[in-house]
N, C-alpha and C positions, 0 to 999 in steps of 0.2 A: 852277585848283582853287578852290573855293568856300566862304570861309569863313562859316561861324554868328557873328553878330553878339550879342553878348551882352546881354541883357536883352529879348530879341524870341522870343517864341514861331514856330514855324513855321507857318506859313499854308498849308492845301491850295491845291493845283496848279488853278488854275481854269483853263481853255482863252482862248488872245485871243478875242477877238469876245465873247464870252458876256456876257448880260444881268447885269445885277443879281439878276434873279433864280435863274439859276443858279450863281452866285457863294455865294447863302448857300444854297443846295440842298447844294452842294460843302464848307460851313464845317459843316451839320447831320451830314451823311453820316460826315466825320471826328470828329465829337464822339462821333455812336453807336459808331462803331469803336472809340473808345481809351475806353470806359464798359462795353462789351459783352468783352473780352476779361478782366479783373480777372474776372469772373461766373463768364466758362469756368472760370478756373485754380480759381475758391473750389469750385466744383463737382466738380471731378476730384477735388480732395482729400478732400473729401467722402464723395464714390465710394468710395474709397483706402480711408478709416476706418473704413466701413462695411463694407466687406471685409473688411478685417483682426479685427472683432469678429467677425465670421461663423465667418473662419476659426479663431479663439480659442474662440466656441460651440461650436464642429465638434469640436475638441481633445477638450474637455470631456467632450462628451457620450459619443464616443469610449469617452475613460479611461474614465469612468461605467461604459457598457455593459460593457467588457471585465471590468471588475471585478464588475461583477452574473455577468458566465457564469463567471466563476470560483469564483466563490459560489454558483453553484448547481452547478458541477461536482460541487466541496467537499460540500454536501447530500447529493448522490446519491450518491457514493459513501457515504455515512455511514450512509445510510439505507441502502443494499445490506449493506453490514458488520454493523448492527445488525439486519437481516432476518436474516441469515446464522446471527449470534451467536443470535437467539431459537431458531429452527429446531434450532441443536444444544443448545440448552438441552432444550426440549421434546422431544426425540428421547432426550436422555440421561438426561432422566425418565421417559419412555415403559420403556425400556431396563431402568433401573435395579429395576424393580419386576418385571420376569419375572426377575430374574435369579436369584431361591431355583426358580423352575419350571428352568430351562436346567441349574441344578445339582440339581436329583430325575432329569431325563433324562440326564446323567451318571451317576449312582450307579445308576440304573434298566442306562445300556446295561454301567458295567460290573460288577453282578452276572448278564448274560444276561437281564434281565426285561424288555428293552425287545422287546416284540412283539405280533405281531396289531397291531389297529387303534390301542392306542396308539404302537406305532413309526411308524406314518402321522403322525399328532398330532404326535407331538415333531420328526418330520423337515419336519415342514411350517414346526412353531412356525420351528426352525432356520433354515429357510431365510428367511423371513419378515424375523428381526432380521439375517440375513445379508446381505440386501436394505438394510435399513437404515442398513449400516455397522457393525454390529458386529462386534470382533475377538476373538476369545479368544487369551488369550498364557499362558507359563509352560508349560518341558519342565525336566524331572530333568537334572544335569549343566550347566546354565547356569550362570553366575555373578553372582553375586548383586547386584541391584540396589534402591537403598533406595529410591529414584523409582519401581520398578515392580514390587517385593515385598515382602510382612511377612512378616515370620519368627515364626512361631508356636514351633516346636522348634530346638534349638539342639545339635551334639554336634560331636566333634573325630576327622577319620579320617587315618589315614597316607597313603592314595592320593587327598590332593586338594593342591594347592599355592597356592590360594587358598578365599576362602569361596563355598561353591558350595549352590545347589541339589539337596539331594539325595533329594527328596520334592515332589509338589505334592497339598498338604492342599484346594486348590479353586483352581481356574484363575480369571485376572485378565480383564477385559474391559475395552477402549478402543473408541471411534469416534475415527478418524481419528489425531490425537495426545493425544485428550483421554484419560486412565484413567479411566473408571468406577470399576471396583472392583481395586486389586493383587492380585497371584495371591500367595494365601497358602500360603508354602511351608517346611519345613524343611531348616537348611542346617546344612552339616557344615565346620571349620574346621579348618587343618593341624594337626597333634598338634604339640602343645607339645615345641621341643626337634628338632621332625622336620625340620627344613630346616636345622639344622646341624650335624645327622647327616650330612644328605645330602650337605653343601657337604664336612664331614672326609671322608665317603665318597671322593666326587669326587677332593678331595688327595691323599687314601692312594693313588687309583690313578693318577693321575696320575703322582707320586714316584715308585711301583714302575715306573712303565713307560720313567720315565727311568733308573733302575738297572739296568734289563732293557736298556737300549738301549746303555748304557755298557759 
């Protein structure tokens, strides 16, 4: 076993026989070697570093992009909603202004005067804002809604159990959820007293019919 003699560099391996001058060909060759390696490693790491900001760019840019399409998602739909939103705006203006004409061709069809060429007219107008979306609402016997009627007339009847519609003074008109105009209607409210009439009604026969049972 061969040991390393301490204070003595190692010497490359020169072959017997060989000249002097291959001797320091053999001493240059080793020097390059242990000079040219340190190079490689600073190099790779190098490499390494410069990768790693790439892949850090790349991230970035990444987040960036992903964040712009979502923000431009966000736009379009906004801009689709506020198209949406003008369109029934304008349509419910449009709307709003036949709507003394839609109620003459009510009053028209029912006194019987709707005919001849203006019954063509008004059934056309009709169909026209029918197209458009318009609803017309409000029948007699409904119950009464303060979202979706004005109560012009006010009286009290014995055969209703809630406040009801019992008249429609001019039908209401919506596109879609929106109300244009409430159906202006008169409603009738239970008589005073009349629902616990009914309720002792109720008891008296009740009572009898247990004594009757008994």
């Amino acid at each position: 076993m061969t040991e390393e003699t301490p204070g003595f560099e190692e010497k490359p391996d020169v072959p017997s026989g060989a000249t002097p001058d291959d001797a320091a060909e053999a001493v240059e060759n080793s020097t390059e070697e242990d000079s040219t390696a340190p190079a490689g490693d600073a190099t790779d790491v190098a490499l390494l570093a410069q990768l790693d900001q790439a892949r850090t760019a790349l991230t970035e840019r990444t987040g960036d992009l992903q964040r712009l399409q979502a923000e431009y998602q966000n736009y379009r739909r906004r801009v689709e909603r506020d198209r949406v939103t003008v369109k029934e705006i304008a349509v419910a203006s449009l709307l709003s202004e036949l709507l003394p004409v839609l109620d003459d061709v009510g009053r028209a069809r029912d006194h019987g005067e709707l005919v001849g060429g203006f019954k063509s007219v008004a059934e056309s107008l009709e169909t026209v804002v029918a197209k458009m979306g318009l609803q017309q609402f409000g029948k007699e016997g409904e119950p009464f809604d303060p979202t979706i009627h004005e109560a012009l007339m006010h009286s009290y009847a014995p055969d209703v159990t809630e406040t009801t519609c019992v008249a429609i003074l001019q039908p209401g008109y919506r596109i879609g959820e929106r109300t244009i105009r409430p159906a202006r209607v008169a409603v009738a409210e239970p008589q005073p007293g009349a629902q616990g009439k009914a309720e002792d009604s109720e008891d008296a026969k009740s009572d009898k019919s247990e004594k009757d049972s008994e």
